[in-house]
C-alpha positions as MATLAB code, in Angstrom:
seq = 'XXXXXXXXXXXXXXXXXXXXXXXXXXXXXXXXXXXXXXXXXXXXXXXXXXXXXXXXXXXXXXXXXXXXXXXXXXXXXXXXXXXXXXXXXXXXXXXXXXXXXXXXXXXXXXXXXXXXXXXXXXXXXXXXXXXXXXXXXXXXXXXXXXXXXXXXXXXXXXXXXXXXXXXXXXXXXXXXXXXXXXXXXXXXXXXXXXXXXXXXXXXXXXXXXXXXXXXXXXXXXXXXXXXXXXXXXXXXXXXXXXXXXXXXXXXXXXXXXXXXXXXXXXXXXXXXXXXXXXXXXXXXXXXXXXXXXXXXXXXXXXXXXXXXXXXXXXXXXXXXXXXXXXXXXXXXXXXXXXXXXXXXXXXXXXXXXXXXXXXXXXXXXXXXXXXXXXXXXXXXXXXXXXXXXXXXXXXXXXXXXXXXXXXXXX';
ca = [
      -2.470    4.667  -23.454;
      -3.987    1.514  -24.229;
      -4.236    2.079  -28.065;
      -0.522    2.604  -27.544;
      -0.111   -0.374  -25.447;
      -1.399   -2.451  -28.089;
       1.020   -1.898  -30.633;
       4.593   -3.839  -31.475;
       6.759   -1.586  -32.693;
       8.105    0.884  -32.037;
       8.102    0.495  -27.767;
       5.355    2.919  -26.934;
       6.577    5.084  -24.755;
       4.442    8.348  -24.263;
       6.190   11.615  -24.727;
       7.409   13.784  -21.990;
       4.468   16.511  -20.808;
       4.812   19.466  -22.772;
       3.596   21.586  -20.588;
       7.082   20.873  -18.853;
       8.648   21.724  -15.408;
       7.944   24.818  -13.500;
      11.745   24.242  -12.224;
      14.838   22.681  -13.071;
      14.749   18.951  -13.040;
      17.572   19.008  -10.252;
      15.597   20.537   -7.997;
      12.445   18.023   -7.927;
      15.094   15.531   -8.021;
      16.901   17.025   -4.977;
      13.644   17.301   -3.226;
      12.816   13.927   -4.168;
      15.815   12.329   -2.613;
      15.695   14.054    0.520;
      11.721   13.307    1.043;
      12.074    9.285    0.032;
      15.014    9.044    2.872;
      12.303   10.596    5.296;
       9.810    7.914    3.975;
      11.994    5.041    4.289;
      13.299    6.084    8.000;
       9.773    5.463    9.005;
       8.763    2.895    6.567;
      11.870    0.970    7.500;
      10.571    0.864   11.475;
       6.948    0.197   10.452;
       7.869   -2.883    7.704;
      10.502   -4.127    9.710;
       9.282   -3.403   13.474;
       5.877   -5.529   12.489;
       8.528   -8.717   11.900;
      10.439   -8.210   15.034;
       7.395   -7.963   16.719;
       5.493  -11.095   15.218;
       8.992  -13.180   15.940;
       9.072  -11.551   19.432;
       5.143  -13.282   20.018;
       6.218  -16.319   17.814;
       9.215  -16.709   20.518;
       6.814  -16.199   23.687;
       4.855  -19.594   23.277;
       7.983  -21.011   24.495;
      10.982  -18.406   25.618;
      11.502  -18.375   28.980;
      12.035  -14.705   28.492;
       8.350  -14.232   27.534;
       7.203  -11.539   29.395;
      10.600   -9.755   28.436;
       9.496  -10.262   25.021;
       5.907   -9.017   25.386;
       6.923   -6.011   27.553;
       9.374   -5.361   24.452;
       6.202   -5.626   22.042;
       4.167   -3.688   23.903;
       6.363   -0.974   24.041;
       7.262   -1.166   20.140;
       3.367   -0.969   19.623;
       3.170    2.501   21.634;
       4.968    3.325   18.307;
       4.372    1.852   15.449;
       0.966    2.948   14.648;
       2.787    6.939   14.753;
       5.842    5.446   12.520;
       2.964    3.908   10.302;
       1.065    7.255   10.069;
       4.337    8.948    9.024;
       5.291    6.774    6.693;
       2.570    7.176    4.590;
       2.125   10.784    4.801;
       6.271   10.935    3.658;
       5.637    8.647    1.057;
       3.311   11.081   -0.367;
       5.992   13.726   -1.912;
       8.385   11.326   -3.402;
       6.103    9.638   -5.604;
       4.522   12.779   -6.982;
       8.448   14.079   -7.753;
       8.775   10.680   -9.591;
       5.585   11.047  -11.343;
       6.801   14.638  -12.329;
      10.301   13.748  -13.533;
       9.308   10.282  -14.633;
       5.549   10.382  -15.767;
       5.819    8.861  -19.110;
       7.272    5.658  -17.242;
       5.352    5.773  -14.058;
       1.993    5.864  -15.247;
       2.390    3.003  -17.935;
       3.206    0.474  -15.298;
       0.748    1.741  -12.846;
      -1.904    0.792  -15.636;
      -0.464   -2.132  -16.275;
      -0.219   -3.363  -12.630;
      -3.714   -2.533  -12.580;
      -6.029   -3.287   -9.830;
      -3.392   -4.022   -7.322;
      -1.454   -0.965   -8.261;
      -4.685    0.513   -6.557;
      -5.342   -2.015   -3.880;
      -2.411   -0.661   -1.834;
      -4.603    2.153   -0.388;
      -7.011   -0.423    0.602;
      -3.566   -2.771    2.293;
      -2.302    0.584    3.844;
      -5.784    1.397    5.364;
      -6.270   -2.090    6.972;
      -2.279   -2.471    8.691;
      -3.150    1.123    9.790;
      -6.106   -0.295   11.499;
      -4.596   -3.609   12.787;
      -1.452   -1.591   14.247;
      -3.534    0.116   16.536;
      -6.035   -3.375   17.407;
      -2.899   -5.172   18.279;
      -1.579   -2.090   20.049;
      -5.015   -2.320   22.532;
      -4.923   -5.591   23.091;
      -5.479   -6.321   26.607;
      -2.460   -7.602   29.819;
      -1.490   -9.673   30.493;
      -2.314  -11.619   27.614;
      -3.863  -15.141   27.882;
      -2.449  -18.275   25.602;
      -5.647  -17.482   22.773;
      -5.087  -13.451   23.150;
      -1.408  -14.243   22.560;
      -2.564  -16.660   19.549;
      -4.858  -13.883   18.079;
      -2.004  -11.346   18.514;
       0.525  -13.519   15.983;
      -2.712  -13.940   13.862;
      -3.091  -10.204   13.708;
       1.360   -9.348   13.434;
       1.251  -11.619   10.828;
      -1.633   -9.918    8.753;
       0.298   -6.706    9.298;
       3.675   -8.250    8.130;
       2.250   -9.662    5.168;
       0.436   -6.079    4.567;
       3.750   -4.300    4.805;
       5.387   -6.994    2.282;
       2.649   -6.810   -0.531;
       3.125   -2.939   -0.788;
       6.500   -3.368   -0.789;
       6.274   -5.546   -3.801;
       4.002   -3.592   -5.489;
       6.261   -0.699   -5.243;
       9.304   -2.468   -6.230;
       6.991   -4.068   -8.999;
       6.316   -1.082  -10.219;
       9.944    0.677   -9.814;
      11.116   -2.156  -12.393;
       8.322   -2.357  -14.392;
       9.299    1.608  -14.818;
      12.635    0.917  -16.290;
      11.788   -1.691  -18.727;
       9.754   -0.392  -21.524;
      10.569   -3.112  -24.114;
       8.456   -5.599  -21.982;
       5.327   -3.766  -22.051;
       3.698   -4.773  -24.633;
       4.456   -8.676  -23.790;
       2.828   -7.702  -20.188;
      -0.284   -5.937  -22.020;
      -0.878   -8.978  -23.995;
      -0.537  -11.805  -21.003;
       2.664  -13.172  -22.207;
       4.494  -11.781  -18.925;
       4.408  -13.127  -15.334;
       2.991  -10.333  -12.760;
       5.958   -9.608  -11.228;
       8.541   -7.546  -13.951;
      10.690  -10.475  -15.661;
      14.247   -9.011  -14.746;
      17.147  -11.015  -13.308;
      17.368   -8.036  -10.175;
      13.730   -7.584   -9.447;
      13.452  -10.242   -6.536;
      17.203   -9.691   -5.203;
      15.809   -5.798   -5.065;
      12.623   -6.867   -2.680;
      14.630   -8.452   -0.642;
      17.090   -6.189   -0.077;
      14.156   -3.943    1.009;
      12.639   -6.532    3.269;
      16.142   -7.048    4.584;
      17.424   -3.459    5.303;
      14.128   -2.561    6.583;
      14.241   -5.473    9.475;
      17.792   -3.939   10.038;
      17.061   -0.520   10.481;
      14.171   -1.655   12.886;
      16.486   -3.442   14.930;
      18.656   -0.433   14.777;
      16.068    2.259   15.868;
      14.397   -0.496   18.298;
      18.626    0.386   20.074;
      17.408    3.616   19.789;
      14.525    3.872   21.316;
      15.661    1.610   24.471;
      18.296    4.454   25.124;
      15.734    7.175   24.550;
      13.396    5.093   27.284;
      16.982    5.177   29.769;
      17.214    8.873   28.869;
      13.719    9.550   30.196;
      14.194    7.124   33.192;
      11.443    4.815   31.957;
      13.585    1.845   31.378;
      16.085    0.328   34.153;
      19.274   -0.659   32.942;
      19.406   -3.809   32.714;
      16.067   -4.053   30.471;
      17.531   -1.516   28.319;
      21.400   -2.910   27.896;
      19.541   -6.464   26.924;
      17.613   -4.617   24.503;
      20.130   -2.237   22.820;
      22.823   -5.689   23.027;
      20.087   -8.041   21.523;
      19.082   -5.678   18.584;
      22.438   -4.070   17.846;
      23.729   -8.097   17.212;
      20.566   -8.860   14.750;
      21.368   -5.115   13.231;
      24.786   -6.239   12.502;
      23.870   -9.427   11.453;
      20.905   -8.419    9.110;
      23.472   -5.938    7.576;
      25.873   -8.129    6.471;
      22.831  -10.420    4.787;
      21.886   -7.526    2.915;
      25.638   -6.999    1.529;
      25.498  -10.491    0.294;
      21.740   -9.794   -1.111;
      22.984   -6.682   -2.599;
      26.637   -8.057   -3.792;
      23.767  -10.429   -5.854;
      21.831   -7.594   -7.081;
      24.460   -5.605   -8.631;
      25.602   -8.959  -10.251;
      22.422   -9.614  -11.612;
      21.795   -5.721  -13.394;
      22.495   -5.736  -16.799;
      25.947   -5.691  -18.486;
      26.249   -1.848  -19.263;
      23.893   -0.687  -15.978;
      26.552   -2.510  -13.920;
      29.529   -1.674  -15.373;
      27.960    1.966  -14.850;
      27.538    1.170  -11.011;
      30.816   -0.104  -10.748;
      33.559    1.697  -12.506;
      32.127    5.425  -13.567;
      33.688    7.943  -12.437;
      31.593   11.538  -13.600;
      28.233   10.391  -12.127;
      27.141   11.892   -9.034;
      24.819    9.519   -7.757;
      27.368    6.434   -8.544;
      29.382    8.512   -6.077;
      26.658    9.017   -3.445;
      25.871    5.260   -3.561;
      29.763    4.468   -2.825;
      29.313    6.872    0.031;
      26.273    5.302    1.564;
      28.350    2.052    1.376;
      31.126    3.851    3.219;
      28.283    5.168    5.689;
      27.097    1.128    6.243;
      30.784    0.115    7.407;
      31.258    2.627    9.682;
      27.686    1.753   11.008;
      28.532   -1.772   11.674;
      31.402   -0.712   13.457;
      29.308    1.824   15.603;
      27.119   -0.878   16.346;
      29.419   -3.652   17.314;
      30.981   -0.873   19.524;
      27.467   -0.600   20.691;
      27.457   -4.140   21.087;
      30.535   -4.319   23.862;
      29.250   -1.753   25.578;
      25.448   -1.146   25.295;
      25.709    1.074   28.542;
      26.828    4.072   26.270;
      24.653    5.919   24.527;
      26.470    7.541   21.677;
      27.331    3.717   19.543;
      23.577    3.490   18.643;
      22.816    7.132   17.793;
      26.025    7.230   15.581;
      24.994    3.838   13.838;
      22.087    5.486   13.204;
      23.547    8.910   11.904;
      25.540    6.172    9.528;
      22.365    4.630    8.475;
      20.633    7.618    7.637;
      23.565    8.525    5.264;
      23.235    4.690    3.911;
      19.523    5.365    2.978;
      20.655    8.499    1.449;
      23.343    6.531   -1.226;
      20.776    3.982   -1.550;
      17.866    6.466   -3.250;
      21.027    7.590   -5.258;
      21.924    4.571   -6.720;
      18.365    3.634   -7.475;
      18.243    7.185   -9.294;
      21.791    5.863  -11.095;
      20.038    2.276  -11.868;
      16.964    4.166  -13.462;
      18.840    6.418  -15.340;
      21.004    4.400  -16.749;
      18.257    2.076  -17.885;
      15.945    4.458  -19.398;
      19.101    6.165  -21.449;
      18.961    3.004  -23.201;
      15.509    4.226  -24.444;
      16.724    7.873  -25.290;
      15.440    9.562  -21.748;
      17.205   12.219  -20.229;
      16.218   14.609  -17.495;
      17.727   17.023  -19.345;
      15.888   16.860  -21.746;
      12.711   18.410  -19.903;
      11.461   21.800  -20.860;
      11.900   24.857  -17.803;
       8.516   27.114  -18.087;
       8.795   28.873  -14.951;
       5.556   30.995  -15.522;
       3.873   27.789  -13.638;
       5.810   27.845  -10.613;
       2.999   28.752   -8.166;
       1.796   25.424   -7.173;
       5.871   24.591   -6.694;
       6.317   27.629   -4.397;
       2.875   26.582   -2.455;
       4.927   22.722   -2.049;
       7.642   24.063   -0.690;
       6.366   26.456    1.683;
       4.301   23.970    2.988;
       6.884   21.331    3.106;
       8.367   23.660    5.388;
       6.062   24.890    7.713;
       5.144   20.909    7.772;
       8.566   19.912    9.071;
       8.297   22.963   11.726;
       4.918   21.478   12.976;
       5.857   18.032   13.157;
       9.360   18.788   14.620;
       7.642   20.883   17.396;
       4.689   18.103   17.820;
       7.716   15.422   18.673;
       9.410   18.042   20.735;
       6.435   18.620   22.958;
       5.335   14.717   23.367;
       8.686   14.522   23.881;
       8.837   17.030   26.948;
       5.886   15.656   28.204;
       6.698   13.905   31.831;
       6.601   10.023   31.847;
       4.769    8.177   34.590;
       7.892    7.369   36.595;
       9.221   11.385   36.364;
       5.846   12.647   38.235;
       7.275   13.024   41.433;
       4.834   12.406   44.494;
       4.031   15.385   46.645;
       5.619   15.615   49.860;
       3.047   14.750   52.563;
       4.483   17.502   54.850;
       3.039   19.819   52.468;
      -0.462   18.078   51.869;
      -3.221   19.802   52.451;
      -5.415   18.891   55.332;
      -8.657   17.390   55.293;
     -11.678   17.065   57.594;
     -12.719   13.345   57.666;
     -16.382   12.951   57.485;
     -16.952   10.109   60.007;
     -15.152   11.128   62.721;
     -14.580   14.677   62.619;
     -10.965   14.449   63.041;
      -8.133   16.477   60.334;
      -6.489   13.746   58.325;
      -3.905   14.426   55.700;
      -4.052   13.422   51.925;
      -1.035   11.457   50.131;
      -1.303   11.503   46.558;
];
């Protein structure tokens, strides 16, 4: 790879693996969309819940709604480090699909990110960590707890944002092959030198605060629901959130408005006027999906005592994330074809489909565990639903002292 980097012309790209695909390419890429909207539902929370909740301590040296806020943090700490833990284990599949469909491209700019291409283990490992030493920290907290507690949310926010960079980095860098060999030789900033690479971090930084603000709804109803939450507290959450939601959604249309501008000529006439392409259409119905869930949420907004305006914003949103992973699959492909690449062009050996049948079964029975996991933490009672025992019914007692019966009340 490096012998080929060195050379000028022709771009070296590496041929596709002959060995080829133990499936059709739809499948791994139909697999691969539906496990990167998994990874961003929890990635979303985890990026953008660590902002909210370094604001939310930012706000408390002065609010005079600071122990709202920090009641509000310490509840979105129960669940980040779980959100965090998910995130990474989704992440898992849809980078191996794009490494199978896309290896060629993949692995070049992996090598030439280099070392911090493999430094995100070591970021992931350490916001892991600091997730769960912020989620310990002591009540109430004291003015240098509180101090070491932004300290700490903003290590973990500025975690979250290098990977995110790195990955979008890399996603660009991907696409690109002409500017390789100017990036092998030093003649190319870090960062890939395309108009739409920072208007596409962004856009993730941007959606993922929104979706946090739009889950943070859902969790305050899910609290009400369990009777852990008054109503108040939970109709200032799901009001407060819902408003930044809305308002964070209609930053990212302008942010993304930009980044279609800013693709090239033939990549965004491809966007914006084909017709045939499939995942042109599922992008234009994940824009669809983001109207309606502004509307849901402004609903949600008037009247933050219902329920159902937050769960269907959501039910939007996850059809939002779904056009979005199409029209990044659009963006790619169109780019690449401008280097000859087709995913149809792979070869189908199915005599090595054994380790693909072994994914999918376990995919499966992975989904099944972790579906009944939430479903029993879920069932378990809260603090506030353990009703006290009737002291009619308590058992009675001989007190030691004196002799006499006395009755126990839990």
């Amino acid at each position: 790879m490096m012998f080929l980097l060195a050379q000028t012309d022709p771009i070296p790209i590496p041929p596709m693996d002959p060995a080829g695909l133990p499936s059709h390419w739809a499948i791994f890429l139909a697999l691969y969309h539906v496990t990167f909207v998994l990874h961003l539902l929890f990635m979303n929370f985890s990026l953008g819940g660590s902002i909210v909740c370094l604001v939310n301590d930012v706000r408390s040296l002065w609010s005079p709604n600071a122990d709202y806020l920090t009641d509000l943090n310490r509840r979105m700490f129960l669940v980040l480090p779980i959100t965090i833990s998910f995130a990474i284990t989704f992440g898992v599949a849809p980078l191996l699909f794009v490494q199978v469909l896309y290896g060629q491209y993949f692995y070049t700019s992996a090598i030439l990110i280099g070392l911090p291409w493999m430094g995100i283990i070591g970021v992931l490992i350490v916001v892991f960590y600091l997730a769960y030493i912020v989620k310990f920290q002591p009540a109430p907290l004291g003015p240098g707890r509180r101090l070491l507690r932004i300290v700490l949310a903003g290590v973990l926010v500025a975690g979250f944002a290098t990977v995110a960079f790195l990955l979008t980095s890399n996603a660009v860098w991907s696409i690109v092959p002409e500017h390789w060999v100017a990036k092998y030789h030093g003649q190319k900033p870090f960062w890939p030198a395309e108009a739409h690479f920072w208007p596409r971090y962004v856009h993730n930084l941007i959606g993922g605060t929104a979706m946090a603000c739009l889950l943070t709804a859902g969790i305050a109803r899910a609290l009400r629901f369990r009777g852990v939450a008054d109503d108040y507290w939970v109709a200032r959450t799901v009001r407060g959130f819902l408003l930044v939601a809305v308002a964070l959604t209609l930053l990212q249309a302008i942010d993304g408005a930009v980044l279609v501008g800013t693709l090239r000529s033939a990549v965004r006439e491809e966007m914006l006027l084909s017709l045939p392409n499939i995942h042109v259409w599922g992008w234009r119905v994940g824009l669809t999906a983001a109207i309606a869930a502004v509307i849901f949420m402004l609903r949600g907004v008037r009247a933050p005592g219902q329920a159902r305006w937050p769960w269907l914003a959501l039910a939007s949103v996850v059809l939002t994330l779904g056009g979005m992973s199409m029209a990044r699959e659009a963006v790619r492909a169109k780019y690449l074809a401008g280097h000859g690449f087709k995913l149809a062009d792979w070869a189908v050996k199915p005599g090595q489909n054994s380790a693909f049948l072994t994914f999918l079964v376990s995919f499966v029975v992975a989904l099944v565990v972790v579906g009944w996991m939430l479903w029993i933490a879920w069932r378990i009672p809260s603090r506030n639903q353990i009703a006290a025992p009737d002291p009619a019914e308590a058992p009675e007692t001989i007190a030691p002292s004196t002799g006499t019966k006395s009755e126990t009340v839990a």
